[in-house]
C-alpha positions in Angstrom: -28.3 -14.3 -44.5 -25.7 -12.5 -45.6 -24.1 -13.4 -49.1 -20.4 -14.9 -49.2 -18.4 -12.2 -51.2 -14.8 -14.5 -51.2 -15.6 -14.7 -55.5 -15.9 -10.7 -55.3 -13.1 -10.2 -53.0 -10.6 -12.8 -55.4 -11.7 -10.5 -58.6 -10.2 -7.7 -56.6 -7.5 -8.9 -55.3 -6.6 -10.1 -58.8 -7.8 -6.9 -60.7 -7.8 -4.1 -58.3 -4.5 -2.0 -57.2 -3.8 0.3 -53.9 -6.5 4.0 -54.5 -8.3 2.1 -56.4 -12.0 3.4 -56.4 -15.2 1.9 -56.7 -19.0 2.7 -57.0 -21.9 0.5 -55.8 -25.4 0.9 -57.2 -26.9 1.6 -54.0 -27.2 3.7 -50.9 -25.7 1.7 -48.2 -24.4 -1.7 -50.0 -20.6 0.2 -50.2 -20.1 -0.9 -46.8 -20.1 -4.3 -47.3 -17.3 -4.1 -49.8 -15.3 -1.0 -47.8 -15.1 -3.7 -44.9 -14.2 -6.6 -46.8 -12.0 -5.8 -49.4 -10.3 -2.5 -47.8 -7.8 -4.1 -45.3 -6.9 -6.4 -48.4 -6.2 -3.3 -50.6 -4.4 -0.1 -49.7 -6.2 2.8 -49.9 -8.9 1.3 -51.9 -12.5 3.3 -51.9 -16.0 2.5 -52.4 -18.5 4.2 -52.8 -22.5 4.5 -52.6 -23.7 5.9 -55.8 -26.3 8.1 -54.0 -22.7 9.5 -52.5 -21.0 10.2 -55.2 -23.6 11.5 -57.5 -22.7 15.0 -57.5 -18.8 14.2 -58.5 -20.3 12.1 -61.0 -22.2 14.6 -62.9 -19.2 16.8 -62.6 -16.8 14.3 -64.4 -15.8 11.6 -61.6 -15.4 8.4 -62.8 -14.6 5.8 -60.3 -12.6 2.3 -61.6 -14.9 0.2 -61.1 -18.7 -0.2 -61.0 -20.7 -2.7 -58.9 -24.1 -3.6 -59.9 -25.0 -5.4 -56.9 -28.6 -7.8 -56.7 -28.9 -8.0 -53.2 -28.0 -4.1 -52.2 -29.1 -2.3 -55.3 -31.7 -0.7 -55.5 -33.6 -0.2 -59.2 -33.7 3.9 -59.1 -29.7 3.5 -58.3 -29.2 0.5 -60.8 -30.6 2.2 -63.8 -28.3 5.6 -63.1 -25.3 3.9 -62.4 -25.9 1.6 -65.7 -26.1 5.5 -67.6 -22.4 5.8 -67.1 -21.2 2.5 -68.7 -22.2 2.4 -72.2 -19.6 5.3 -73.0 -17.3 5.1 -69.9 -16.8 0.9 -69.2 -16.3 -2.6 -70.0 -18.0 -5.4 -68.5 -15.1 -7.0 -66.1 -16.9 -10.3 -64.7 -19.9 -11.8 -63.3 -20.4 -13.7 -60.1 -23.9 -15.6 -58.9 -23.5 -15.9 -55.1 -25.6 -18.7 -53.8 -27.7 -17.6 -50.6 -30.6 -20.2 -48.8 -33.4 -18.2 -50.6 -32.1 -18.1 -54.5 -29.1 -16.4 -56.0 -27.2 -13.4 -56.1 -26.2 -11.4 -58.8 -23.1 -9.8 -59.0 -22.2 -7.7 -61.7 -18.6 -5.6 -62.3 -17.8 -2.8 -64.9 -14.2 -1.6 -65.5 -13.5 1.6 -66.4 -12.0 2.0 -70.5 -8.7 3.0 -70.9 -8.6 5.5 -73.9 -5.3 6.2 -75.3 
């Protein structure tokens, strides 16, 4: 069963804007969201963090974070949580109900430093 993302996809459509970009703690979870949330907003990007690693290290720092419970994987979770304690904000929490248990959701924004 595949989780219903409508709670993820509202955040976005409320928070996120057209080039927006996005990283999910995982290595194939980013299609999900590229498919779902995508045709809703121009140009947005996600990413796998096993994609993006690289750019990372070299001073990319997508919008958003996703630390996703049903496509993350632990390795991926614990260096994508490395980059928020200096670089973002908790943004919201979701708990998507499946027919075995609960999903969690988790989304960082990136700080704006003036």
């Amino acid at each position: 069963q595949y989780p219903d993302l409508n709670p993820v996809v509202e955040y976005f459509l409320e928070n996120g804007f057209s080039g927006m970009t996005a990283v999910v703690d995982s290595d194939f979870g980013d299609a999900v969201y590229l498919f779902t949330i995508t045709p809703k907003i121009q140009d947005a990007q996600f990413y796998a963090i096993r994609d993006v690693l690289n750019r990372m290290k070299n001073g990319f720092l997508p919008d958003f974070v996703i630390l996703d419970g049903y496509y993350g994987k632990k390795t991926l979770r614990e260096i994508a949580k490395s980059y928020l304690p200096d670089n973002y904000e908790f943004a919201r929490s979701f708990q998507l109900k499946m027919s075995w248990g609960t999903r969690d959701v988790q989304i960082y924004k990136r700080k704006v430093f003036l």
